[in-house]
Residue frames relative to the residue before (quaternion, step in Angstrom):
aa qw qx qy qz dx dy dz
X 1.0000 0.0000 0.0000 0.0000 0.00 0.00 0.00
X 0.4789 0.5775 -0.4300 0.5023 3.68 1.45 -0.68
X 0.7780 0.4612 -0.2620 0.3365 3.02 -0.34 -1.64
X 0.6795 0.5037 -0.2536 0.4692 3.87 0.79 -1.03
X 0.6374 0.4842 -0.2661 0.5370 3.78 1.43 -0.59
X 0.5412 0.7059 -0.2108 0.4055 3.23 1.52 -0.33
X 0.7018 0.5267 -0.0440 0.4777 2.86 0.78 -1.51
X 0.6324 0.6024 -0.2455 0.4206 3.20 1.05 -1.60
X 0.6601 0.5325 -0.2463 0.4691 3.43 1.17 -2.04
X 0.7370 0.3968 -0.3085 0.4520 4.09 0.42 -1.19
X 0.5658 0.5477 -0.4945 0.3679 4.04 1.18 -0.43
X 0.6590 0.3964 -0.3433 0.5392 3.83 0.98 -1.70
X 0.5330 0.4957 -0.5577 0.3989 4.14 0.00 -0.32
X 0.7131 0.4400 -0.3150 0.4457 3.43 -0.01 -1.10
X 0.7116 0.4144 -0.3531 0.4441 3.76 0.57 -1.29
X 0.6512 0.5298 -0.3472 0.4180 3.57 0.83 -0.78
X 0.5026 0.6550 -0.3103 0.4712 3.96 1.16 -1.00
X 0.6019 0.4728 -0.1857 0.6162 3.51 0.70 -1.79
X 0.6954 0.2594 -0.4898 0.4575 3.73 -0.56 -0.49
X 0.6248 0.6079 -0.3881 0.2990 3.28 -0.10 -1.60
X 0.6884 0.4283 -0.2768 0.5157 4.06 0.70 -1.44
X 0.6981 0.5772 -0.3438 0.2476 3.41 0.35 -1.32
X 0.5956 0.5139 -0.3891 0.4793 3.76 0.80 -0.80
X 0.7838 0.3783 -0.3503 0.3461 3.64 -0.10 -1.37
X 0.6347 0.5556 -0.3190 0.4321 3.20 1.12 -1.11
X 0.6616 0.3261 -0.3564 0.5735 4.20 0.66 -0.42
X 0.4809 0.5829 -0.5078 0.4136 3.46 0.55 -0.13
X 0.7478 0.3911 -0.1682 0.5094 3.76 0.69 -1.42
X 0.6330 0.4546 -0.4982 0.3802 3.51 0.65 -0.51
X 0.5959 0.5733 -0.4252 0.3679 3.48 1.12 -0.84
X 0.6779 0.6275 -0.2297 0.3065 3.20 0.34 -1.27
X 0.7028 0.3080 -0.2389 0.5951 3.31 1.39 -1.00
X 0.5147 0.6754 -0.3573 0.3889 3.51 0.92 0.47
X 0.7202 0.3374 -0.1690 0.5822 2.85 1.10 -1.03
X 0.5937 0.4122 -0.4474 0.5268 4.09 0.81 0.27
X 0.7700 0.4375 -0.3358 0.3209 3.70 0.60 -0.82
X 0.5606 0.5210 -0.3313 0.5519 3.54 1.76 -0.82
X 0.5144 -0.6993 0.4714 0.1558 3.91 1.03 0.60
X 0.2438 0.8344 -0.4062 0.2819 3.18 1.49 1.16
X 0.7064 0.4755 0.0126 0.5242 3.19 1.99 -1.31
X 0.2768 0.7921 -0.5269 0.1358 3.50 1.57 -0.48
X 0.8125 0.4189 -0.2081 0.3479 3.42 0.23 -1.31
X 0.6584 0.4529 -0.2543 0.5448 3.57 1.52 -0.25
X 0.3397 -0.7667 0.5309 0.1222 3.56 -0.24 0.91
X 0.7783 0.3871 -0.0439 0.4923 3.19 0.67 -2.10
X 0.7131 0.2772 -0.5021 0.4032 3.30 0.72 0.33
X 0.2403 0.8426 -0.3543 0.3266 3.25 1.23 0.26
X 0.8693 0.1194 -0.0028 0.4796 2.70 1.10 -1.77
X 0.2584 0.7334 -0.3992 0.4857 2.71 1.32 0.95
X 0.7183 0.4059 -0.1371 0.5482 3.48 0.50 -1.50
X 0.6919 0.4654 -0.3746 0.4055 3.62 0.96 -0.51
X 0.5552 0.5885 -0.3729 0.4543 3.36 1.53 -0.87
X 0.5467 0.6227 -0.3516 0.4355 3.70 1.01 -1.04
X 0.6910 0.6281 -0.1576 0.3211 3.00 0.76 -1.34
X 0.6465 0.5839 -0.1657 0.4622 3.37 1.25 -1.28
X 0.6074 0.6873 -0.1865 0.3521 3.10 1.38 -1.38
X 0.6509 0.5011 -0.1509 0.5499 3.32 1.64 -1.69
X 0.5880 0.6222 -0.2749 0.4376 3.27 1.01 -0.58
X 0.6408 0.5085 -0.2145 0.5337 3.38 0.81 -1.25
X 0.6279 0.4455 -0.3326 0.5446 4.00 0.74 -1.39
X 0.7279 0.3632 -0.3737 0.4456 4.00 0.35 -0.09
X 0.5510 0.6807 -0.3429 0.3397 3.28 0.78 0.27
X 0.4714 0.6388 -0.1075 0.5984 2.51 1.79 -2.03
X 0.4304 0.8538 -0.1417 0.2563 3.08 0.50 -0.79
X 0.7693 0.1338 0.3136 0.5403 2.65 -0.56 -1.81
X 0.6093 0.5246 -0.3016 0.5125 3.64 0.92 -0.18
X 0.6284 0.4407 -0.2103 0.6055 3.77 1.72 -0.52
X 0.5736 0.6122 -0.2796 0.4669 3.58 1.16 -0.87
X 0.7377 0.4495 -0.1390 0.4842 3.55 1.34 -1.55
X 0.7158 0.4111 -0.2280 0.5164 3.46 1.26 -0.49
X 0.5812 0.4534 -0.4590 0.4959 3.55 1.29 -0.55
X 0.6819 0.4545 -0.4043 0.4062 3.87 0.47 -1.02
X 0.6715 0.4467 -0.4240 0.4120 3.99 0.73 -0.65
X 0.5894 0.5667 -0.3392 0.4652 3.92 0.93 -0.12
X 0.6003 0.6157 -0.1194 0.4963 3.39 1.48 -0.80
X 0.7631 0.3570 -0.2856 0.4568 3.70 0.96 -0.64
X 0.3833 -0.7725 0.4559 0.2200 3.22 1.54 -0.10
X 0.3689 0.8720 -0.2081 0.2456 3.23 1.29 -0.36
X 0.7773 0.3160 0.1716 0.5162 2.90 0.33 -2.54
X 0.4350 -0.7633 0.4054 0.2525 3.66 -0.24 0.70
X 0.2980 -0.7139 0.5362 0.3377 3.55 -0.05 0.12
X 0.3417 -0.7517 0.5065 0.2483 3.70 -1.13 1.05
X 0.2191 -0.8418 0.4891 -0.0646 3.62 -0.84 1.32
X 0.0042 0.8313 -0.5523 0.0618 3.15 -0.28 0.37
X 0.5129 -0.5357 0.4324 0.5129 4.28 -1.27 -0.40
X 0.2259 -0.8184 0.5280 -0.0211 3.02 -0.54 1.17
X 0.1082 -0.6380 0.7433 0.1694 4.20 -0.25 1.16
X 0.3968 -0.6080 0.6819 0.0887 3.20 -1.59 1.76
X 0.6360 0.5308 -0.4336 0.3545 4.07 0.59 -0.48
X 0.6746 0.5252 -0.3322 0.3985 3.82 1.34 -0.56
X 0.7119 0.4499 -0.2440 0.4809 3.56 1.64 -0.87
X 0.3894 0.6301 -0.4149 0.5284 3.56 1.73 0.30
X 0.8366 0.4258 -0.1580 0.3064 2.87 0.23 -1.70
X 0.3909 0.7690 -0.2406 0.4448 3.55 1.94 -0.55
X 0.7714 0.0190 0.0290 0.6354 3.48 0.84 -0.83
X 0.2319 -0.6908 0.5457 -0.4138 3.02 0.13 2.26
X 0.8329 0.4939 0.0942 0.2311 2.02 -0.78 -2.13
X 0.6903 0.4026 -0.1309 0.5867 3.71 0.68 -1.63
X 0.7660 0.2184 -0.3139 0.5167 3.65 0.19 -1.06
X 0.3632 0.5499 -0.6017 0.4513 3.99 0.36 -0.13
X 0.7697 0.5124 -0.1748 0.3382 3.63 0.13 -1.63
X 0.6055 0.4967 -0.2380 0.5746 3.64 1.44 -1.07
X 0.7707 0.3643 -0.4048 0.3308 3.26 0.26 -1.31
X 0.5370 0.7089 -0.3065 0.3393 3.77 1.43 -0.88
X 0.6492 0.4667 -0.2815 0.5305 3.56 1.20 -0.96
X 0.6263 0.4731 -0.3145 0.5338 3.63 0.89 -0.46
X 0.4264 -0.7106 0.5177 0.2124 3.86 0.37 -0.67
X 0.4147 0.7174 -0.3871 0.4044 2.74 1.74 1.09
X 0.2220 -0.7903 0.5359 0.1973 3.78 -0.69 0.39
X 0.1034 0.7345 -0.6639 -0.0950 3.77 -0.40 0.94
X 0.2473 -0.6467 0.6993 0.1779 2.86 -1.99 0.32
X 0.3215 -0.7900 0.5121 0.1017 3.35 -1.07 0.77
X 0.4068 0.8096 -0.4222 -0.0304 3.52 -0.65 0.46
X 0.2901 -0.8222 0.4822 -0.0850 2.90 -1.10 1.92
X 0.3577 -0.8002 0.4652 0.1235 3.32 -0.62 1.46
X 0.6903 -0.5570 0.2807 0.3667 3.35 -1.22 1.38
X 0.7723 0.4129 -0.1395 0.4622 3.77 0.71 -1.44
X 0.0618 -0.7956 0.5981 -0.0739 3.55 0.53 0.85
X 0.2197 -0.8195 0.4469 0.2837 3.70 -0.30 0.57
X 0.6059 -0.5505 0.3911 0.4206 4.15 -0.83 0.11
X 0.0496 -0.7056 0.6909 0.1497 4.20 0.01 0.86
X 0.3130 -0.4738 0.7975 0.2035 3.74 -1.74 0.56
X 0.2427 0.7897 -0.4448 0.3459 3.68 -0.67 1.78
X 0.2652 -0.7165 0.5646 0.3123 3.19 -1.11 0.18
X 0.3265 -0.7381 0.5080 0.3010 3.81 -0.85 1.11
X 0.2909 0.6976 -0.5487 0.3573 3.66 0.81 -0.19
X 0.8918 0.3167 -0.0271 0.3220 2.85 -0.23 -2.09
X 0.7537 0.2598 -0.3028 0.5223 3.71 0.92 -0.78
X 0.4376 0.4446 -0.6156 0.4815 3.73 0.68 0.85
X 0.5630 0.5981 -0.3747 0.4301 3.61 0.66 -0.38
X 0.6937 0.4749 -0.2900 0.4573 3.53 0.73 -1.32
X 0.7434 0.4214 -0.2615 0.4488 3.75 0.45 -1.42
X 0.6678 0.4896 -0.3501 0.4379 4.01 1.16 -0.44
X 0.6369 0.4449 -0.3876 0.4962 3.80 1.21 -0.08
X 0.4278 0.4687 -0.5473 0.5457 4.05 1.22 -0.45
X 0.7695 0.4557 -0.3710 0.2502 3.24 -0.64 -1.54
X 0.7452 0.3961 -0.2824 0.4561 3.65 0.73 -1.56
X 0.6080 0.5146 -0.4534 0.4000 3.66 0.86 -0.23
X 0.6608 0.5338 -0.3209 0.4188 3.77 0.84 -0.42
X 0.7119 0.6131 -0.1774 0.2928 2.84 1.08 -0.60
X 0.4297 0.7354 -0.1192 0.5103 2.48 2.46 -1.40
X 0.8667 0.2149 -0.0271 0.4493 3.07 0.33 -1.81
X 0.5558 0.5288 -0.4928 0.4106 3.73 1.13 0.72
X 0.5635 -0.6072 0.4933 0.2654 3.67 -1.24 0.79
X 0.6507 -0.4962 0.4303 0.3811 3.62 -1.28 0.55
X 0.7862 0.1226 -0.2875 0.5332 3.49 -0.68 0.93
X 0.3696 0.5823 -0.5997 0.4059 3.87 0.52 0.59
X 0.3446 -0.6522 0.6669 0.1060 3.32 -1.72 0.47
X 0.0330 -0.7149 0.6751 0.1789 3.63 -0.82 0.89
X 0.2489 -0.7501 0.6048 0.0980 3.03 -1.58 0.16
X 0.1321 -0.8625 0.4878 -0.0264 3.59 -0.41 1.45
X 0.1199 0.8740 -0.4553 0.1200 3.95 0.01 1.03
X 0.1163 -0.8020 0.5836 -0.0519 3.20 -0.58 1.67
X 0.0719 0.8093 -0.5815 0.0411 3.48 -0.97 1.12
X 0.2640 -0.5805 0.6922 0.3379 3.58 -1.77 -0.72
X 0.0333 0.7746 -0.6299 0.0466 2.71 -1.81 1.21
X 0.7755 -0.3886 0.0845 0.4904 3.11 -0.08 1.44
X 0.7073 -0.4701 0.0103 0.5278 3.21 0.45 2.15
X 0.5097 0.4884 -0.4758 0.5247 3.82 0.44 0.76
X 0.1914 -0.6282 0.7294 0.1914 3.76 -1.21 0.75
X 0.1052 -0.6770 0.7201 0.1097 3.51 -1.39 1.16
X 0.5389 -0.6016 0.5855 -0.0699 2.88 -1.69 1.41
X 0.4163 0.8262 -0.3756 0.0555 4.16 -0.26 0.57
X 0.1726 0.8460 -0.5043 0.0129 3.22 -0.51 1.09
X 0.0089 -0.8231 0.5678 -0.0100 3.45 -0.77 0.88
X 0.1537 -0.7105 0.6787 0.1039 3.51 -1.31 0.85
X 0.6816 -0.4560 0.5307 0.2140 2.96 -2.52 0.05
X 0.5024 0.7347 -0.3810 0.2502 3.84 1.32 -0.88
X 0.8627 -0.4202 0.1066 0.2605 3.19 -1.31 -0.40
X 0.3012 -0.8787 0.2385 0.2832 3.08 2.03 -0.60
X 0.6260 -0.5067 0.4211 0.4173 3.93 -0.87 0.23
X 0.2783 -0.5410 0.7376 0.2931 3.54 -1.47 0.35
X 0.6435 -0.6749 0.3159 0.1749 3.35 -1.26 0.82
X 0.3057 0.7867 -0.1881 0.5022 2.53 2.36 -0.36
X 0.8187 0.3986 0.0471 0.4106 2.97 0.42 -1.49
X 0.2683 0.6098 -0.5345 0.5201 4.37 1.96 -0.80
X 0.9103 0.2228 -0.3135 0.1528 3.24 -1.64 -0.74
X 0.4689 0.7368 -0.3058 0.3791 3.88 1.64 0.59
X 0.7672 0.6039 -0.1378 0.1666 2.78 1.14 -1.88
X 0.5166 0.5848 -0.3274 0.5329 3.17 1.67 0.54
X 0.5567 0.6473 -0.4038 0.3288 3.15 1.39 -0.34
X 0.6597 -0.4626 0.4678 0.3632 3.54 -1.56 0.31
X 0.8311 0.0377 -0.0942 0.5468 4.18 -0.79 1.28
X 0.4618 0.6766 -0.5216 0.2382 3.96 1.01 -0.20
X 0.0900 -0.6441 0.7593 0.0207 3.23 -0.72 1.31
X 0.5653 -0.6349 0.4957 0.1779 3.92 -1.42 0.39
X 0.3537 -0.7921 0.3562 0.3472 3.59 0.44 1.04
X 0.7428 0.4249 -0.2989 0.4222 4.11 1.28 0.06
X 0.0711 0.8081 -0.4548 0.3676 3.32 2.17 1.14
X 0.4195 -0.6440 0.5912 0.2444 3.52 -1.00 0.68
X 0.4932 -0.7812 0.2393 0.2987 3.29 -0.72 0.30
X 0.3600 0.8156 -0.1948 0.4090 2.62 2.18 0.66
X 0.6985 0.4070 -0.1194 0.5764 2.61 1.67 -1.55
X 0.5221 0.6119 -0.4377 0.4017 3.78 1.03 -0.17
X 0.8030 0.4076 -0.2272 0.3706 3.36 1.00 -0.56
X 0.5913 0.3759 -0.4709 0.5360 3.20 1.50 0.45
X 0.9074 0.1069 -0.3284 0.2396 3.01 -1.65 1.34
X 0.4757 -0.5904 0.4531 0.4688 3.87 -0.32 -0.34
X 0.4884 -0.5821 0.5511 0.3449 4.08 0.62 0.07
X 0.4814 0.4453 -0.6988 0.2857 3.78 0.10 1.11
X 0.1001 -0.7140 0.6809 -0.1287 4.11 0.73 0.39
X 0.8941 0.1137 0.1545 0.4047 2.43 -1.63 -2.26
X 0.5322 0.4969 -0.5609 0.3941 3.84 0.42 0.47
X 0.5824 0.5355 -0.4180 0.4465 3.32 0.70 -1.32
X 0.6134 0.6480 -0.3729 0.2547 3.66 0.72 -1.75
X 0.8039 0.4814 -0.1045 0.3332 3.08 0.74 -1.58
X 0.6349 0.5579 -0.2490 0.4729 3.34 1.51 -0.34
X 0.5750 0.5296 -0.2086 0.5877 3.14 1.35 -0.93
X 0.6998 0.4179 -0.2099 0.5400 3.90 0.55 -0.38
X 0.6541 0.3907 -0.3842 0.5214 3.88 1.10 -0.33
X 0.5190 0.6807 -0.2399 0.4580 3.58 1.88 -0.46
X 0.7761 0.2961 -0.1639 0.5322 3.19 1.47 -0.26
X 0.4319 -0.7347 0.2269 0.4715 3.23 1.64 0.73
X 0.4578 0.7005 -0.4975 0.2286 3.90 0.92 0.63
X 0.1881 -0.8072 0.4987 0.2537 2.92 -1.47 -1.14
X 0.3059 -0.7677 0.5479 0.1301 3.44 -1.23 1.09
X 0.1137 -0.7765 0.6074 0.1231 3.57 -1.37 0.69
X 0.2519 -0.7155 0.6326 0.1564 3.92 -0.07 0.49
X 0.2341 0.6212 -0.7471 0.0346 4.13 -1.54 0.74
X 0.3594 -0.6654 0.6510 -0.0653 2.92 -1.46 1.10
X 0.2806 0.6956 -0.6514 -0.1148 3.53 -1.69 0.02
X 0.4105 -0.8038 0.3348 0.2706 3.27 -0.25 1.25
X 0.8121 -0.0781 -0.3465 0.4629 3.01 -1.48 1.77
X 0.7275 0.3384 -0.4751 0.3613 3.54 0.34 1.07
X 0.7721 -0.3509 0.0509 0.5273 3.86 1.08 0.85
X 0.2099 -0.7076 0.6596 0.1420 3.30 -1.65 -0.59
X 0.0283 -0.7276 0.6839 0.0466 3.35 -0.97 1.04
X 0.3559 -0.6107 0.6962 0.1256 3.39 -1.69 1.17
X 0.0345 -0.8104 0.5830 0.0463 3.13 -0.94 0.40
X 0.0907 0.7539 -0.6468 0.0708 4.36 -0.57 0.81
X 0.2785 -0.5831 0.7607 -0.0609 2.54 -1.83 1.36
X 0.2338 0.5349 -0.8118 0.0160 4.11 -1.29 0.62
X 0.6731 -0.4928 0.4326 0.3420 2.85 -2.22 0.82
X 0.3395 -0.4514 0.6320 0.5306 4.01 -1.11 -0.33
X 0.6611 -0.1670 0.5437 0.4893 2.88 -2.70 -0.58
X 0.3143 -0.6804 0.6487 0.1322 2.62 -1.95 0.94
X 0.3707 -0.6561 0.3694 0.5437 3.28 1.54 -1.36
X 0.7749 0.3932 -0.3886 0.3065 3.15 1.13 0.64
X 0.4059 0.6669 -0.3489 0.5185 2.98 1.77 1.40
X 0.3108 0.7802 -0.4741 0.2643 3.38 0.99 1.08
């Protein structure tokens, strides 16, 4: 029954992988089709136009493939992840700026608040700047113009807590005990948001965070928000 659940799981990955590539990629082949076959000669500006489009698809396969390469290197369990002391206030404070910038284009209003005594995590910043930038950008995503996220970073008795919570549309209860799952998209997803990415987000999230001996808890109440919530141990000093 393993082996047949197996199989099943690596057939829909692959089919799902393959979709996922196939759009952006015909998207671009058109595009360069229609400029090189000298359809546009006379149209500069849509030119660049279709090329800007173009870039865009380009960029979403990266993303991509950049989740595909990190979800499969978390997955062999193999390869150690490279760790190191890690000041959680510099890889916060790193992506500011970007989600400030997201949450603004949405009509969203976060507030940030980061306590003086951050404790010292033994980590990789790669990966847990990765984790706290997919909570945040998912709330943001899935909160309505005038909502308010809220981002809170503390210590707690040698444990950095991790909080964001929004105002958006939230999880059907139905639906709480997935959201870690490989592609889980929430069946009350706009249909906007179904079409952006393949749903390895909050898997990756969750893998990357058991990689650092922590933990993440996800609550929900539908149409009135969601708070995420992570916990990793600090340095102890015997992670040198």
């Amino acid at each position: 029954a393993k082996t047949v659940e197996l199989t099943w799981a690596k057939t829909r990955f692959t089919y799902e992988v393959s979709h996922e590539l196939k759009a952006p990629l015909a998207s671009v082949y058109n595009i360069l089709t229609l400029i090189l076959d000298g359809y546009l000669d006379n149209d500069p500006g849509k030119q660049r136009e279709l090329l800007a489009r173009a870039k865009v698809r380009i960029n979403e396969l990266v993303k991509l493939l950049n989740d595909l390469l990190v979800f499969s290197h978390l997955e062999e369990r193999t390869k150690a992840i490279q760790k190191r002391e890690t000041d959680i206030r510099k890889v916060i404070e790193s992506l500011v700026g970007d989600m400030d910038g997201y949450a603004s284009q949405n009509g969203v209003r976060i507030e940030w608040t980061l306590a003086d005594d951050l404790p010292v995590l033994f980590g990789n910043p790669e990966l847990l700047g990765r984790v706290f930038e997919n909570i945040i950008h998912n709330a943001i995503k899935y909160s309505d113009s005038g909502d308010k996220v809220s981002v809170g970073v503390r210590g707690e008795n040698g444990t950095l807590v991790f909080v964001v919570t929004d105002e958006g549309m939230g999880i059907d209860s139905e639906d709480l005990h997935k959201v870690f799952d490989i592609f889980f998209r929430g069946k009350n997803a706009r249909p906007e948001h179904k079409k952006e990415g393949m749903g390895l987000g909050l898997s990756i999230v969750r893998r990357i965070v058991d990689a650092h001996d922590g933990c993440i808890r996800v609550t929900s109440r539908l149409q009135e928000g969601t708070t995420v919530e992570v916990r990793i141990p600090a340095l102890s000093g015997t992670e040198q």
